[in-house]
Structure formats: C-alpha cells, structure tokens
BALUM-733743 format. One record per residue (C-alpha): residue in three letters; chain; x, y, z. Coordinates in steps of 0.5 Angstrom, whole numbers, plus 500, padded with zeros to 3 digits. Last residue first. Layout:
<recs>
@aa = Ala | ch = A | xx = X | yy = Y | zz = Z;
...
</recs>
This chain:
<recs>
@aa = Unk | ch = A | xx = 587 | yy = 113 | zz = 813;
@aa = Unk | ch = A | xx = 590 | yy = 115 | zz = 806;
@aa = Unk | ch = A | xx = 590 | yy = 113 | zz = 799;
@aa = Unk | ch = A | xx = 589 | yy = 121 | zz = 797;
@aa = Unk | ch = A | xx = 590 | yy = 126 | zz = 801;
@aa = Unk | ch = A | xx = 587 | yy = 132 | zz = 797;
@aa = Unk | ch = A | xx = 592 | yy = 138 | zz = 796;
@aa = Unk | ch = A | xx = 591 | yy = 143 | zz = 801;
@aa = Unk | ch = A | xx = 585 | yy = 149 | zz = 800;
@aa = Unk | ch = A | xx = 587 | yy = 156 | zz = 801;
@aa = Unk | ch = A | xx = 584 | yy = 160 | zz = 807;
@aa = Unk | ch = A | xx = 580 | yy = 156 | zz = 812;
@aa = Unk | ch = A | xx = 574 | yy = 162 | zz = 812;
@aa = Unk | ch = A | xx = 569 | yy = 159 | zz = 809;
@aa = Unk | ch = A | xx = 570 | yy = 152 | zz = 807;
@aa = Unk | ch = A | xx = 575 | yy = 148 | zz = 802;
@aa = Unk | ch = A | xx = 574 | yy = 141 | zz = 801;
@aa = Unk | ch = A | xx = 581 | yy = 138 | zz = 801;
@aa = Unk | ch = A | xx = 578 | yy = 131 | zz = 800;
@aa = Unk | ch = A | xx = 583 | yy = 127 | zz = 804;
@aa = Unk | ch = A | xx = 585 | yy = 133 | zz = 809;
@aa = Unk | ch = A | xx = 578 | yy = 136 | zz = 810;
@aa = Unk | ch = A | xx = 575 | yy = 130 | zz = 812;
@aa = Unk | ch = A | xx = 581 | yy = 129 | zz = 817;
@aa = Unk | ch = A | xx = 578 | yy = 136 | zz = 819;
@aa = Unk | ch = A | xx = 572 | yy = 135 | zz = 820;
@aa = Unk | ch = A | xx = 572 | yy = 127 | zz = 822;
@aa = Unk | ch = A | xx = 577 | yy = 131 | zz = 829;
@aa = Unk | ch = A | xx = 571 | yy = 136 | zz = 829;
@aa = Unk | ch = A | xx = 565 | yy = 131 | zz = 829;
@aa = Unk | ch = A | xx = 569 | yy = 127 | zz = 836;
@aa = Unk | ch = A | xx = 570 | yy = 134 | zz = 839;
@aa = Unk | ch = A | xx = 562 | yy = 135 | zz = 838;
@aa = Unk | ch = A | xx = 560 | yy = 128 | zz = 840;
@aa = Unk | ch = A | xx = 553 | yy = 127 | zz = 839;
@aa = Unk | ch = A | xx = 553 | yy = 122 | zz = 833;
@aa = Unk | ch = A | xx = 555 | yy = 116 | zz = 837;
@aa = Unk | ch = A | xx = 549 | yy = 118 | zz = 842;
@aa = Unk | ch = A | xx = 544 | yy = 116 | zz = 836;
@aa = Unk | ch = A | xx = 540 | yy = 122 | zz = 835;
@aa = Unk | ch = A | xx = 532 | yy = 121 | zz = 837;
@aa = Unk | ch = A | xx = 528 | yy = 122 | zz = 830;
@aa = Unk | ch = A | xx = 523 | yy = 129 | zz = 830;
@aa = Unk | ch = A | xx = 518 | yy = 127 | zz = 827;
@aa = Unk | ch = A | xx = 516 | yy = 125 | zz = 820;
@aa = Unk | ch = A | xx = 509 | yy = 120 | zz = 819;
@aa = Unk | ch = A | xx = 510 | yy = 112 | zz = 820;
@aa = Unk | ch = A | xx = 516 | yy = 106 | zz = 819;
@aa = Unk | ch = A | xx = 521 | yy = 104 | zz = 822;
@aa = Unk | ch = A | xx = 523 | yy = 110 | zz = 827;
@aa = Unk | ch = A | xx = 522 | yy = 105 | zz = 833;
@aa = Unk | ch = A | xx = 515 | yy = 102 | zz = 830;
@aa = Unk | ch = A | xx = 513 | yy = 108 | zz = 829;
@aa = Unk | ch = A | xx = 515 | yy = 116 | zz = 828;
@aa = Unk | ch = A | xx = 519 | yy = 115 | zz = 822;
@aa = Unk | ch = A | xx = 526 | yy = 120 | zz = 822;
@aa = Unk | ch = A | xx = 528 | yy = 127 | zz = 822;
@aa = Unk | ch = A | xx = 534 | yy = 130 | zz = 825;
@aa = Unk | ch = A | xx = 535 | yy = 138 | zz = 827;
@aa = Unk | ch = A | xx = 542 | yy = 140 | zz = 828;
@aa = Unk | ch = A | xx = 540 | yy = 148 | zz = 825;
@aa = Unk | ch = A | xx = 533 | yy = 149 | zz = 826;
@aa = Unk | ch = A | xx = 526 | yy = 147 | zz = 821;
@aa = Unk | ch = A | xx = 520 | yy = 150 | zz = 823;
@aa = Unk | ch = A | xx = 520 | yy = 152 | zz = 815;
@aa = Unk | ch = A | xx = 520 | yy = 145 | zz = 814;
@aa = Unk | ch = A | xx = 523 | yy = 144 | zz = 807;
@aa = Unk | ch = A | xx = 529 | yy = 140 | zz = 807;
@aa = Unk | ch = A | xx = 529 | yy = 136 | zz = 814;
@aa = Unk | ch = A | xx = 521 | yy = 136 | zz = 812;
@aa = Unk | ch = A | xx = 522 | yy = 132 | zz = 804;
@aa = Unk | ch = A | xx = 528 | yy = 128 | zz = 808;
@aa = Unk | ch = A | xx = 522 | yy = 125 | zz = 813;
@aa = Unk | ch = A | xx = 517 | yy = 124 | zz = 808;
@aa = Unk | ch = A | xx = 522 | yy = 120 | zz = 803;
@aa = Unk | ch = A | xx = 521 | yy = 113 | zz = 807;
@aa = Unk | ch = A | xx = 514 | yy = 115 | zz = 805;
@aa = Unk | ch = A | xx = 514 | yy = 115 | zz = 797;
@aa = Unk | ch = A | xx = 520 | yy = 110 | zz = 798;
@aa = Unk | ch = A | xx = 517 | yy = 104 | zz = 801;
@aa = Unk | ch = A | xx = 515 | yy = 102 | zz = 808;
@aa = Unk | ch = A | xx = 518 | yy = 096 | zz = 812;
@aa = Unk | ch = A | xx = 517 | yy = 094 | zz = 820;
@aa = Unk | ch = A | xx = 509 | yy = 094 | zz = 820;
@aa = Unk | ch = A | xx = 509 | yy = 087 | zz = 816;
@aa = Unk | ch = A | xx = 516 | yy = 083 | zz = 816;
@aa = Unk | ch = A | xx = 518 | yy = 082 | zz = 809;
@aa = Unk | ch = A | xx = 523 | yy = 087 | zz = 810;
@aa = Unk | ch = A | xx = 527 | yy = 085 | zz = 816;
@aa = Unk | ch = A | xx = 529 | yy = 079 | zz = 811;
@aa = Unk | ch = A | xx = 531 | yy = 084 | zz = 806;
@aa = Unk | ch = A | xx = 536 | yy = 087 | zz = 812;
@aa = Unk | ch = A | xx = 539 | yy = 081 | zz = 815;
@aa = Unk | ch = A | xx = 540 | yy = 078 | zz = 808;
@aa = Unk | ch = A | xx = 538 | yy = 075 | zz = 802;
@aa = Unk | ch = A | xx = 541 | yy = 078 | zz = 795;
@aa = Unk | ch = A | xx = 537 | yy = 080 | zz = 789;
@aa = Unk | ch = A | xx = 539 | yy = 075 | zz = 782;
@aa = Unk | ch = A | xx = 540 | yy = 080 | zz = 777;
@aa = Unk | ch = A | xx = 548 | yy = 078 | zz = 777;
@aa = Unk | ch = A | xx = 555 | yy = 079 | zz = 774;
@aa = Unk | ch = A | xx = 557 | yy = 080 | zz = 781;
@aa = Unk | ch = A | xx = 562 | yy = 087 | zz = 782;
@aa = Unk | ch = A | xx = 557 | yy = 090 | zz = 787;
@aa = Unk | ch = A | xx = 551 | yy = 085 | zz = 788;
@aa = Unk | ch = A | xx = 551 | yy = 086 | zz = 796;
@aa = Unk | ch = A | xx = 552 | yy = 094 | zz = 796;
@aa = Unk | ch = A | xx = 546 | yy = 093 | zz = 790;
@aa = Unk | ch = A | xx = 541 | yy = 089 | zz = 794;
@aa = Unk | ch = A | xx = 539 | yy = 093 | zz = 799;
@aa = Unk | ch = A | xx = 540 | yy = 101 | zz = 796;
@aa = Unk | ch = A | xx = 535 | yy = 098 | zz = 791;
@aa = Unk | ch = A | xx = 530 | yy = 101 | zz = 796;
@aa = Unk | ch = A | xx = 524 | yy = 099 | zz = 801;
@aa = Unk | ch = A | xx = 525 | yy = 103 | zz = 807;
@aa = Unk | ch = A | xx = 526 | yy = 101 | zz = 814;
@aa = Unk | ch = A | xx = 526 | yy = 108 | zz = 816;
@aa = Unk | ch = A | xx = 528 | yy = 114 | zz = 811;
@aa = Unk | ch = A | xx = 533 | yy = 118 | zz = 816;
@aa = Unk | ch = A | xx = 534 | yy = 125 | zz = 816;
@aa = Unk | ch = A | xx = 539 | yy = 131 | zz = 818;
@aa = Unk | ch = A | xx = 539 | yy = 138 | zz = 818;
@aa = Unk | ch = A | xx = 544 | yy = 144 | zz = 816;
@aa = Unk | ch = A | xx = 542 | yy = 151 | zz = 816;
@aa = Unk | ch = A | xx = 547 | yy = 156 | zz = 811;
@aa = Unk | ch = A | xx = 546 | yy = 163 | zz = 813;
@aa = Unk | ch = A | xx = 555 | yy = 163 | zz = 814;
@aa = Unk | ch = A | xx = 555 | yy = 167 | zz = 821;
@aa = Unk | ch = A | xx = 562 | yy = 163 | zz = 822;
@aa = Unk | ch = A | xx = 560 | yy = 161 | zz = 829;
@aa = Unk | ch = A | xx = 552 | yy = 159 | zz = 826;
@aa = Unk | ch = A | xx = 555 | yy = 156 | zz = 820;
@aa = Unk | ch = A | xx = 560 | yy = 152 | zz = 824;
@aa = Unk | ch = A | xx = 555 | yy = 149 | zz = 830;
@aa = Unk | ch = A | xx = 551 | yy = 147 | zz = 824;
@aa = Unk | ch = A | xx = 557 | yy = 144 | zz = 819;
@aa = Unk | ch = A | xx = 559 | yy = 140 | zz = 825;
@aa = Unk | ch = A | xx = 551 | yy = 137 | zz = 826;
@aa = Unk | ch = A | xx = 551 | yy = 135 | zz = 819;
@aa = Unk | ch = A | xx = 558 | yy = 131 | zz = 819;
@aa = Unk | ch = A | xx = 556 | yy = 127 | zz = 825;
@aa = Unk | ch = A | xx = 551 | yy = 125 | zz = 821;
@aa = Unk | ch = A | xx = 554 | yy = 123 | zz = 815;
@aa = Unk | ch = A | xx = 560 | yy = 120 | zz = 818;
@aa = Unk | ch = A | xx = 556 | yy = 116 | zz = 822;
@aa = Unk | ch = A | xx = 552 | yy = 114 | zz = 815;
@aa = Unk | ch = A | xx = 559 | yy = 112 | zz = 814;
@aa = Unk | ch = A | xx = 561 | yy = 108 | zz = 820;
@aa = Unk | ch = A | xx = 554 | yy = 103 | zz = 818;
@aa = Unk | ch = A | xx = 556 | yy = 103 | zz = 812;
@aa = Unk | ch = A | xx = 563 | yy = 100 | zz = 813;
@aa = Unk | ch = A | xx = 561 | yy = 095 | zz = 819;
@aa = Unk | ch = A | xx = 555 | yy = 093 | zz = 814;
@aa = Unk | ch = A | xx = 560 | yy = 091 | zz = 809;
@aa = Unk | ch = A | xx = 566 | yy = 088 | zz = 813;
@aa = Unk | ch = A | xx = 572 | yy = 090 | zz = 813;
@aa = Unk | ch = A | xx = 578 | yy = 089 | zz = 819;
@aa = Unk | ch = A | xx = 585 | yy = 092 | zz = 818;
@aa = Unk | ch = A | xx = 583 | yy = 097 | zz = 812;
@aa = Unk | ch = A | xx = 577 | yy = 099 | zz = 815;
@aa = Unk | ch = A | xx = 578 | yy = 107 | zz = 811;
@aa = Unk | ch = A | xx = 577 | yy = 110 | zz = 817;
@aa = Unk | ch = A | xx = 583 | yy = 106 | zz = 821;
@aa = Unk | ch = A | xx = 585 | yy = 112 | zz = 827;
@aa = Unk | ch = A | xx = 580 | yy = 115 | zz = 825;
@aa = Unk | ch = A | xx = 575 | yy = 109 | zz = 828;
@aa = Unk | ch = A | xx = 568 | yy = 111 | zz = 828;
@aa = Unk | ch = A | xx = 563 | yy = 106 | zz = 831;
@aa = Unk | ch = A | xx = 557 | yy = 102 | zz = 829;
@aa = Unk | ch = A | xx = 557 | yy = 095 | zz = 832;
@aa = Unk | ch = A | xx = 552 | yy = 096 | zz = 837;
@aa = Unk | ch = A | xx = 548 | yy = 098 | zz = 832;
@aa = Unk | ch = A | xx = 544 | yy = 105 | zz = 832;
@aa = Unk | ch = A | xx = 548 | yy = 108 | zz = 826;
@aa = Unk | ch = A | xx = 544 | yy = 102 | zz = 822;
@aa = Unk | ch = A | xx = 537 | yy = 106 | zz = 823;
@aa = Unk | ch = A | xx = 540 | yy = 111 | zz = 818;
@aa = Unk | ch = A | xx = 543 | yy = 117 | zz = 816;
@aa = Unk | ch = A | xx = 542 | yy = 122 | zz = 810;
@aa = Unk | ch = A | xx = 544 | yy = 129 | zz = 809;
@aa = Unk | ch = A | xx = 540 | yy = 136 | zz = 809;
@aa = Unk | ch = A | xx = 544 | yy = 142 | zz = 807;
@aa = Unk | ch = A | xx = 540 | yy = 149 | zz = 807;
@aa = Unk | ch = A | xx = 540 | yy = 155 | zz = 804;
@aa = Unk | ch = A | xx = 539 | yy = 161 | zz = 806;
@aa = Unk | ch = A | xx = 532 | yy = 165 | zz = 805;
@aa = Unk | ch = A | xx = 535 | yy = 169 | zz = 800;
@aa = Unk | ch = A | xx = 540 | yy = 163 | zz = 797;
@aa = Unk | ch = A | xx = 547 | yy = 166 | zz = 796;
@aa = Unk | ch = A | xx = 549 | yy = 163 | zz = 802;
@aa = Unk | ch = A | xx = 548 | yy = 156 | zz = 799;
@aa = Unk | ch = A | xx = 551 | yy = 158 | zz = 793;
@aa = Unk | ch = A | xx = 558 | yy = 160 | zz = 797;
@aa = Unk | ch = A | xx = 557 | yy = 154 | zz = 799;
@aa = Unk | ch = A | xx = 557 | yy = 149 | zz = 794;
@aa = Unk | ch = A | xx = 564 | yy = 147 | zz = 793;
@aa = Unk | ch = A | xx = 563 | yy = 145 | zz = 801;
@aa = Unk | ch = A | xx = 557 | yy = 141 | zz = 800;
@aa = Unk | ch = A | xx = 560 | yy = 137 | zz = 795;
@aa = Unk | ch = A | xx = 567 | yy = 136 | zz = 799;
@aa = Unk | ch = A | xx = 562 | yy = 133 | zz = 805;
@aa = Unk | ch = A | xx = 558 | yy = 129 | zz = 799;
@aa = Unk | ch = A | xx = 563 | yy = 126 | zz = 796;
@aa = Unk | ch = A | xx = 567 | yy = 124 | zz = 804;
@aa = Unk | ch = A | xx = 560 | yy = 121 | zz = 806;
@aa = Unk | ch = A | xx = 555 | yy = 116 | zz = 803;
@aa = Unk | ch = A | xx = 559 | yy = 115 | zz = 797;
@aa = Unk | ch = A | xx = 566 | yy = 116 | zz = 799;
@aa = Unk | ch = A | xx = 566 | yy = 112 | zz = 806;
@aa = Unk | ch = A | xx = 561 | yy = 107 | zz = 803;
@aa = Unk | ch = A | xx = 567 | yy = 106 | zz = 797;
@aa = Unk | ch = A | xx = 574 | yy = 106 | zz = 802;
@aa = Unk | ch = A | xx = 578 | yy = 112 | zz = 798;
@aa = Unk | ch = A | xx = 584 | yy = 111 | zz = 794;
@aa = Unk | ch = A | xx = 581 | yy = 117 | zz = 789;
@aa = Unk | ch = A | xx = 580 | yy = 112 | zz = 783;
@aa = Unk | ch = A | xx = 575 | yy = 110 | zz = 789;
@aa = Unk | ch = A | xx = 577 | yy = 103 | zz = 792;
@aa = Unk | ch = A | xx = 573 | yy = 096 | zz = 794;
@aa = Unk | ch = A | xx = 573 | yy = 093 | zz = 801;
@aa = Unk | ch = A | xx = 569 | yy = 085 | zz = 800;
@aa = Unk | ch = A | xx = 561 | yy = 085 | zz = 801;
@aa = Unk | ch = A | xx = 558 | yy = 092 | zz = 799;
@aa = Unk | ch = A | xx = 554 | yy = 093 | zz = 805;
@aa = Unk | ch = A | xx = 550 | yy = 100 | zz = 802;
@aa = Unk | ch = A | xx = 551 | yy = 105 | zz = 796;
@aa = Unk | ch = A | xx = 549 | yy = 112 | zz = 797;
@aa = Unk | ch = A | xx = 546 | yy = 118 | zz = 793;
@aa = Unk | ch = A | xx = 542 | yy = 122 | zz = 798;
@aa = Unk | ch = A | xx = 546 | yy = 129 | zz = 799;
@aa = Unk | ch = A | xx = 540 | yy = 134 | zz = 799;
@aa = Unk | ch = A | xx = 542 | yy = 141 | zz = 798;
@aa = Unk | ch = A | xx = 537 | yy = 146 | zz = 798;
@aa = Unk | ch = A | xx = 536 | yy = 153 | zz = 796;
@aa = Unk | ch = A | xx = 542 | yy = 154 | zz = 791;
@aa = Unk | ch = A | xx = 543 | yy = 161 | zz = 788;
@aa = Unk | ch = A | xx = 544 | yy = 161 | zz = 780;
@aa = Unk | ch = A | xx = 551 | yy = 163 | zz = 777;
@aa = Unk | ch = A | xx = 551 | yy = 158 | zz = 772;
@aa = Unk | ch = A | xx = 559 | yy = 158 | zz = 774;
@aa = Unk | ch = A | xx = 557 | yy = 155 | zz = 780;
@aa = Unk | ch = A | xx = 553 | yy = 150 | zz = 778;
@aa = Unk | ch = A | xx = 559 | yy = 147 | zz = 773;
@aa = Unk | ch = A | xx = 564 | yy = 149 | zz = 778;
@aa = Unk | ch = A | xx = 561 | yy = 144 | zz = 782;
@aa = Unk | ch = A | xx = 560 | yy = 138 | zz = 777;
@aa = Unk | ch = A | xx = 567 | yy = 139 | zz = 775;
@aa = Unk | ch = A | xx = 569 | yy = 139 | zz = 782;
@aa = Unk | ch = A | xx = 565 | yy = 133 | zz = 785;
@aa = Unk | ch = A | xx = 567 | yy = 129 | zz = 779;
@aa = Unk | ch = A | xx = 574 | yy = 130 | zz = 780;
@aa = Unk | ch = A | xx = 573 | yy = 128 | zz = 787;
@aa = Unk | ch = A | xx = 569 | yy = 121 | zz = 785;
@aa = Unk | ch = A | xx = 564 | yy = 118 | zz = 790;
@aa = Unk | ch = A | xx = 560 | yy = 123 | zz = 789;
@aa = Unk | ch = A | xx = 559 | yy = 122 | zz = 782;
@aa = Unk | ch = A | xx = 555 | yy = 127 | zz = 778;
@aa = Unk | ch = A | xx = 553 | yy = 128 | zz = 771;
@aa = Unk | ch = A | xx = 547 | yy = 134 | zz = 771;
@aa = Unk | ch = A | xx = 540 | yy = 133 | zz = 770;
@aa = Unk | ch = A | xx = 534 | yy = 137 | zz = 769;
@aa = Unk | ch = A | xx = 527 | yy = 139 | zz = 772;
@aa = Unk | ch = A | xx = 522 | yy = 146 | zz = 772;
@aa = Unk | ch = A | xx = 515 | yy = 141 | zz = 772;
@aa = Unk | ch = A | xx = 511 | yy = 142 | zz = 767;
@aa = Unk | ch = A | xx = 507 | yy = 136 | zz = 767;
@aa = Unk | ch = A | xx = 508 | yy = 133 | zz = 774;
@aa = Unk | ch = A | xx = 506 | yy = 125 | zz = 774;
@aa = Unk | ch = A | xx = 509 | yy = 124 | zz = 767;
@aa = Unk | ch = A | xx = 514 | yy = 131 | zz = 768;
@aa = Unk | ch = A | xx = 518 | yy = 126 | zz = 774;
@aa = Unk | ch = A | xx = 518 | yy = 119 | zz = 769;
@aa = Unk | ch = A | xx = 521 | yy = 123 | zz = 763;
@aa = Unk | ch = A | xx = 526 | yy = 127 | zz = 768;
@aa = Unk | ch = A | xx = 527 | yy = 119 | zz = 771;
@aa = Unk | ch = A | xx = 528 | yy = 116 | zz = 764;
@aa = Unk | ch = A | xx = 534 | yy = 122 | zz = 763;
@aa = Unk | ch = A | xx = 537 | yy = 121 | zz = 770;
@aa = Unk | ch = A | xx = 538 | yy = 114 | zz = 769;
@aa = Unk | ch = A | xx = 542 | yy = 114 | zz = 762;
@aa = Unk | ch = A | xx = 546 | yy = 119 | zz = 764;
@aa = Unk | ch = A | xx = 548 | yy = 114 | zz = 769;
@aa = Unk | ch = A | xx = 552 | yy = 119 | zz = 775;
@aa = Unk | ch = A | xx = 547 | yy = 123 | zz = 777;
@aa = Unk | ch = A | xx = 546 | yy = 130 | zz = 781;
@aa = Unk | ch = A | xx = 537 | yy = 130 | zz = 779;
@aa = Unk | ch = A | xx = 537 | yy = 139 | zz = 778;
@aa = Unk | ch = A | xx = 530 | yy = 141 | zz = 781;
@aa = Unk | ch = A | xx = 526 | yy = 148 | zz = 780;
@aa = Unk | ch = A | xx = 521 | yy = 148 | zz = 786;
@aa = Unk | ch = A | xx = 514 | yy = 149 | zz = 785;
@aa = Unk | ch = A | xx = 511 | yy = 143 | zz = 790;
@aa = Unk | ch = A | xx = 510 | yy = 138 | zz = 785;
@aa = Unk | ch = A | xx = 518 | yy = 139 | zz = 784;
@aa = Unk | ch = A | xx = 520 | yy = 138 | zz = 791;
@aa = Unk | ch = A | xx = 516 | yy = 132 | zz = 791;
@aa = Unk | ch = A | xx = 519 | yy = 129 | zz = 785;
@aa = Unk | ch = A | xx = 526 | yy = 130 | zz = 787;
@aa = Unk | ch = A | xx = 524 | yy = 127 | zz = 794;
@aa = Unk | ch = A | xx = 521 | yy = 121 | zz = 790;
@aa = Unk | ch = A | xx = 527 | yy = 120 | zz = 786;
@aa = Unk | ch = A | xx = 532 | yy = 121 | zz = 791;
@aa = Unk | ch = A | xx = 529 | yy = 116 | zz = 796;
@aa = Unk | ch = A | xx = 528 | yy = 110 | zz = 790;
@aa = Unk | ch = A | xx = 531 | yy = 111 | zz = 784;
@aa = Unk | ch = A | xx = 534 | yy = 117 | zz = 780;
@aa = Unk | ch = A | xx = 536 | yy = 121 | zz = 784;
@aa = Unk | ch = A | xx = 542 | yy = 120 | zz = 787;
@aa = Unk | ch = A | xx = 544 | yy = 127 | zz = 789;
@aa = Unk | ch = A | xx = 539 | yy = 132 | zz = 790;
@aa = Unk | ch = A | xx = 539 | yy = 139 | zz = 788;
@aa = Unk | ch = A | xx = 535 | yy = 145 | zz = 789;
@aa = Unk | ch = A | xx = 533 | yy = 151 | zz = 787;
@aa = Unk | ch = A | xx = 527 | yy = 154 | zz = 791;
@aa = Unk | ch = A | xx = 522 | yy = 159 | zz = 786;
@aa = Unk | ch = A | xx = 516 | yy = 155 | zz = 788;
@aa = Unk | ch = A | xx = 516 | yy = 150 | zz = 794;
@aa = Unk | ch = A | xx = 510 | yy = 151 | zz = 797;
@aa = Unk | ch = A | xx = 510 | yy = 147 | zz = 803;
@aa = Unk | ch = A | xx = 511 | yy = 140 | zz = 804;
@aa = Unk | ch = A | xx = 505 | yy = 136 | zz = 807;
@aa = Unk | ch = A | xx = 506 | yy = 132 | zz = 813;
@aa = Unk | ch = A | xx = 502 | yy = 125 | zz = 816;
@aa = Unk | ch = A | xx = 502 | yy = 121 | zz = 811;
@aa = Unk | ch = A | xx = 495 | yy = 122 | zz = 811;
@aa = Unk | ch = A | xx = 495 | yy = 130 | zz = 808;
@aa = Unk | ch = A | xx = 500 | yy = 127 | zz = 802;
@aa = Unk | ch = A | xx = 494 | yy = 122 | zz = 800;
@aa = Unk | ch = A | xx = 490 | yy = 127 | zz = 801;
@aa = Unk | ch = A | xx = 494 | yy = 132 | zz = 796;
@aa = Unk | ch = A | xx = 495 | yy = 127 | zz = 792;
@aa = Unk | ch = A | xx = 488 | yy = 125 | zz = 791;
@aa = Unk | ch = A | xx = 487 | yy = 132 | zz = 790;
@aa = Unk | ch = A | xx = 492 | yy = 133 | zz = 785;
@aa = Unk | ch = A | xx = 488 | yy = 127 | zz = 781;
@aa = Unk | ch = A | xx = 481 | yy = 131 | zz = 782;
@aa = Unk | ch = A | xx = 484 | yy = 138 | zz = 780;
@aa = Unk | ch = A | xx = 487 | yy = 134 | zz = 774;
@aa = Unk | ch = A | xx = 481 | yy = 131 | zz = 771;
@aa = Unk | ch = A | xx = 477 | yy = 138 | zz = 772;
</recs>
C-alpha cells in the first residue's frame, strides 16, 4: 500500500507538471550523459515508465552510483551502463559496435551529454573544437552508427537531440567557413553554435528519413532555464577548482520564475522522445516565461536553425570530419580530423 501511495504521488506529481510519459515498456533506449542533471531524470522516467535504459557515460564511476541512485527510487528497473565519450570518435565506434553487435533494436535515442561555455578553445584527441564535439559532431557520428538499430525498432526509432535558449541570441551564428572558431573564440559564441549544429542537425536527419523511407523520427527539444551542472563545468574546465563560477547564466538563475530544475527542464525532452503524437521536425520546450520555465509544449524554432540548405551544407561538412555513414551514402571516407 506504501508503494501504491508513493506511485501516486509521483503520478500527480507528474499530472501537475503539465504532461505525463506513456507506458514506456518493451522500448530500448539510450541516453547520453546521464549521469547528472537532464540526462539523469530523463533516464529515470523512462525507466519508471517500463523501458529498459542504457546510461551512455563517460566516468564509470558516475554511471554506477546513478544505476544505484535510479533502482533506489525505481525497484526493478531494467538499467545499465555502458562507457561513452561523445567527444571521442574512437569511443563513439566502440560504444556502437558494442550495441550493434548485441543485436538489440533501438527505440529512443536521446543525444544529452554536452558541456557549456568553457572559457579558452580546448581540443579533442580528434583535433576537433570541444563544444562542437560534445554537444554535436559526437553524437551526429553516434546517431549514424546506430541507424540500422534505430530502423530495426518496430515502431520506428526516434532521435531526439538537444538545443537550447542560447541558439536565440543575437550572437549565435553558424560559420562553415571557420567552424572550429579558430580565428575568433569565446565560450558562449562556441556553445551557442553548437546547439545550433544540433538542431539544424535534428531537422536535416528528418527531411532525410522521410526521403530515404528510413522509419527513423527525428525530434528536438529544450530543458528552459534549467538548473544543472551544465553552468559551471564549461567555466571550471582545466581550473583545479570546486568553486562555482559566476555568470550571466547562474545570475539569471537566482531570478524567481526564470529557473526550473532538472526533473521539469527534463519534461520536454521526455515528450520529444515519447509523445506518441510526436512528428518528424517537431521541437519541444517550457511553455512560460518565454520558454524559460513551465509544462512541455511545442517551442518557436529559432529562424537560424530553419534554413534546409544551410543544415545540408552542416550535414555533409559533418560527414567529412566524422566520417559517419548513413543509409545510402556508400562506403564511408576517412574522418577529417583537425580541420575547419
């Protein structure tokens, strides 16, 4: 009777939020960066709601304390863990080949893991810019060494990748010409471009599912103003400190009604990954305060990211640097490495 009563509190809880997620059970899916903040909760609904949830993360040591943390508040919840970097292509590879020869079907895919603002250009073994890595070319070559299980999915499988109210500043542009911000830097130019990348990505790969017939649905979403980590590790990155940085950002944070945490930030990217009257292309985000905070709806795209010839020119530039291979584009070429 205990547990029914705390189901039912969550159940309300959830109802008050303003969206619910679906029975989830059966579903596979795999969440990126999941061991804080975002990630975690939207691994933790989906596993409260029946799926069987693979935490992609990159410290082992995380992902073990957030599978205790996840079957404390969920008993009997199908999770597990496997090492991923995003920012490393060589781990993307592994990390895919791993799942694919498993041979399990991939329901959801939600690319999450990201880092923000960090202050001086920091480069991947890979030569590649970090922002851009993390929060775009990683999981752009991850979505694409998971296709044929996303296809695989009865229902078909669906991507759902990140944004954020940062791709609405004046100052977030997309620059092919220099995408690796290796004349100008700045840390929130460098995020802001890469959550760019990200959506414009999410749209391209559905305009290319419905003209290759792949079955894959490819969404988008974005937590608001939410209250992460996120913050302050970009700003901490290389400092051999614990202090928390002070910013733009975490002074917004401290306004009342222009900040929600991680279990409502997480809604929206719970809807874009399982809302079954979810389409191709669809973005999700808060429904307050100028997408700040509040229950999921459907969030206003940002004019930069609707531009179809400029997300096929990102596509193929992100194709040359990762060498991803996608349905239908023959063998795959040799990465680009250190390249704009």
């Amino acid at each position: 009777m205990t547990d029914q009563r705390s189901q039912k509190r969550q159940d309300d809880h959830r109802t008050r939020q303003g969206w619910s997620v679906p029975d989830c059970t059966g579903r596979t899916a795999v969440v990126t960066g999941a061991t804080s903040g975002v990630g975690f909760e939207v691994a933790k609904q989906l596993a409260r709601a029946g799926a069987r949830v693979v935490l992609a993360v990159r410290n082992a040591d995380k992902g073990r304390a957030s599978l205790d943390a996840i079957r404390a508040e969920v008993p009997g919840a199908a999770v597990g863990q496997e090492r991923l970097d995003v920012a490393s292509l060589a781990s993307v590879r592994d990390f895919t080949h791993r799942l694919s020869a498993a041979g399990t079907p991939v329901d959801i895919l939600v690319n999450n893991a990201g880092i923000m603002d960090v202050p001086r250009r920091e480069l991947t073994p890979d030569g590649f810019e970090l922002q851009l890595a993390t929060n775009f070319l990683g999981h752009f070559a991850l979505a694409a060494g998971l296709v044929d299980a996303l296809r695989a999915s009865p229902g078909g499988g669906r991507v759902v990748n990140l944004g954020s109210l940062a791709v609405n500043f004046p100052t977030t542009r997309l620059d092919l010409s220099d995408l690796q911000l290796q004349r100008r830097y700045s840390g929130m130019r460098a995020y802001g471009q890469s959550k760019l990348a990200a959506l414009l990505f999410a749209f391209e790969l559905g305009r290319r599912s419905e003209r290759g017939s792949w079955g894959v649905t490819s969404t988008a979403a974005h937590p608001g103003s939410c209250t992460t980590n996120l913050q302050v590790t970009g700003k901490r990155f290389g400092k051999d400190t614990t202090k928390r940085p002070v910013n733009a950002t975490t002074l917004v944070m401290r306004v009342p009604g222009l900040h929600q945490g991680a279990d409502q930030g997480a809604l929206p990217v719970l809807r874009a990954a399982t809302d079954p009257g979810a389409r191709q292309g669809d973005y999700f985000g808060p429904s307050r305060n100028f997408e700040a905070v509040g229950a999921p709806g459907r969030a206003r795209v940002p004019r930069a990211a609707r531009d179809p010839r400029r997300a096929a020119d990102l596509w193929e530039r992100a194709v040359e640097l990762t060498g991803a291979r996608w349905p239908g584009a023959g063998a795959p070429r040799e990465a680009a490495h250190r390249s704009n």
